[in-house]
N, C-alpha and C positions, 0 to 999 in steps of 0.2 A: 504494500500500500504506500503510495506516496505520502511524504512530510508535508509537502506543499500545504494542507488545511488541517493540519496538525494544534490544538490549544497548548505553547509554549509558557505564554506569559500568564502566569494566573490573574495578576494583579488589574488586568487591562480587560476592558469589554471585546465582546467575538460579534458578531455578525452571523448567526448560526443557520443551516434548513435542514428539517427531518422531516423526512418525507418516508412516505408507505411504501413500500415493496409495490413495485409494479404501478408505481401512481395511481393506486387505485381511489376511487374516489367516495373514501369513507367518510368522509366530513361532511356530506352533505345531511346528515341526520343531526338534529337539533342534541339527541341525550350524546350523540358521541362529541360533537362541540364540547357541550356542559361540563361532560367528564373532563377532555382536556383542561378543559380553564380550571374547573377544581383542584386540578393536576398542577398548574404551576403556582396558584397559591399556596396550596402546600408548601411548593418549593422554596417559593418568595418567603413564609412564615416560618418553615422547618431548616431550611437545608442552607439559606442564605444565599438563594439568587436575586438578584436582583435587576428588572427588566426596566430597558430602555425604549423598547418599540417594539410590537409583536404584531402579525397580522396569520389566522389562520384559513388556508384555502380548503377547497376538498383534499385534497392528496397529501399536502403539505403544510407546515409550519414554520414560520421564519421569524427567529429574536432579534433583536439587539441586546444580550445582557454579556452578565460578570459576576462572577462569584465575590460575596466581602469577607470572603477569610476563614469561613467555618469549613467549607469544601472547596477541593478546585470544580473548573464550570465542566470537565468531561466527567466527572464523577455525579453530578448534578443530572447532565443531562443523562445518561448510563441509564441510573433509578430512573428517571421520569417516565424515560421510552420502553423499561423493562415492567415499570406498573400499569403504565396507560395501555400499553399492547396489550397484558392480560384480562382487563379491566375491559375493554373497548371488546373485545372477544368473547370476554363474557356477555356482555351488554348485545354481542348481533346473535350470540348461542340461545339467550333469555330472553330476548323480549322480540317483537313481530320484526321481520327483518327479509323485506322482499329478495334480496339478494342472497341470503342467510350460505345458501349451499355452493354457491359459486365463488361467495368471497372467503368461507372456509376454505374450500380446496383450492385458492388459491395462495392462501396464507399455509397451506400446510406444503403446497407446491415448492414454495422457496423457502422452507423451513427441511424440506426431507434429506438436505445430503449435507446438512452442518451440524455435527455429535452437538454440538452444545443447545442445540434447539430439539425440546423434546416435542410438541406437536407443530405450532404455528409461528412463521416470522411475519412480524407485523410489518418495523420500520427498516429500512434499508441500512446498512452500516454508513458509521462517518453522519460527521455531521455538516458537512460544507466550510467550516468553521474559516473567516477572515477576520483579521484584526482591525479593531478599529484604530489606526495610527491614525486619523484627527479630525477635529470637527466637520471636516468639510466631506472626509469621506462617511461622516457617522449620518452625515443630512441626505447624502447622498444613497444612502443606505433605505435612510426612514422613507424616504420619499417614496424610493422602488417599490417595499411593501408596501404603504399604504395604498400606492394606485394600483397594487394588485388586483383588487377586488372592480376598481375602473376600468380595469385593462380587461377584463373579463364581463363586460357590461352586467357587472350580478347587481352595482351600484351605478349611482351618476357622480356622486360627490364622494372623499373616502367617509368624511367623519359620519356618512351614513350605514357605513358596513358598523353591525353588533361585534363581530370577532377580530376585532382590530384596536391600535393602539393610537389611531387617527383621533376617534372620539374621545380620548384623556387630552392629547394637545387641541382641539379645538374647545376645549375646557366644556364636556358633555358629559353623560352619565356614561359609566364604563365597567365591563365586566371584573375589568383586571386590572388594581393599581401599576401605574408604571412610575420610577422616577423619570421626570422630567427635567432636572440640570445635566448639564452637559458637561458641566466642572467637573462632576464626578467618576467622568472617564478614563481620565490619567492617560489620554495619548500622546502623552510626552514622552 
């Protein structure tokens, strides 16, 4: 595996995306969202992430955070995407889930020939992980995701998308505390 997108600096915000095996597009159900974002409060309250920008698609999720010191951020994200896979799998095994048979076998598709996977892989390895070295690339960043959801005509405006961190900076009601200084980056 390439170092290219490797988390070296602990101390410094990443630029992150975990996406599904196979871009599947499990995001589209309201309790799988839910779970997510219940998912990185946790994080934010237990584990000391702390997020800068987040926007989540069907298939994929994209941060801007950084660990403040109790864990580093691949440890962080490790748990996240090893509870929410199980969690989210439970959630299309339990509850009515029109795809239910086709997104199993696909999750157990790219799970069958990795010993450390015992039935289903949900998220893809690696996390895309870029560092944030400075404000300009950090804007440059939040930007991207937030017009994800534009780019995809699902919104017009971003701070109209619910699963995104558009709606904290346009100072709206929002799922998921983000900080909002950019002092607190350290890309220096």
């Amino acid at each position: 595996m390439s170092d290219k997108y490797k988390m070296r600096e602990n101390e410094k915000a990443y630029f992150v995306t975990l996406t599904v095996v196979d871009w599947l597009d499990v995001f589209t159900r309201k309790n799988h969202k839910l779970k997510l974002v219940e998912s990185l409060i946790y994080c934010q309250k237990h584990k000391g992430l702390e997020i800068y920008g987040w926007c989540l698609m069907s298939s994929h999720l994209h941060l801007i955070a950084r660990a403040n010191g109790r864990q580093i951020l691949p440890d962080i994200l490790r748990d996240l995407k090893k509870y929410t896979a199980k969690a989210i799998i439970q959630q299309i095994e339990d509850e009515p889930e029109s795809r239910k048979e086709w997104l199993l076998a696909r999750f157990k598709y790219n799970g069958k020939y990795l010993k450390r996977i015992e039935n289903y892989k949900f998220w893809q390895d690696g996390n895309h992980a870029e560092i944030i070295f400075s404000n300009n690339f950090f804007y440059q960043k939040l930007d991207y995701i937030h017009n994800n959801p534009v780019e995809e005509m699902i919104v017009s405006n971003p701070e109209d998308y619910y699963f995104s961190s558009a709606r904290n900076y346009a100072g709206m009601d929002s799922l998921l505390p983000v900080v909002l200084e950019t002092k607190k980056l350290r890309t220096y």
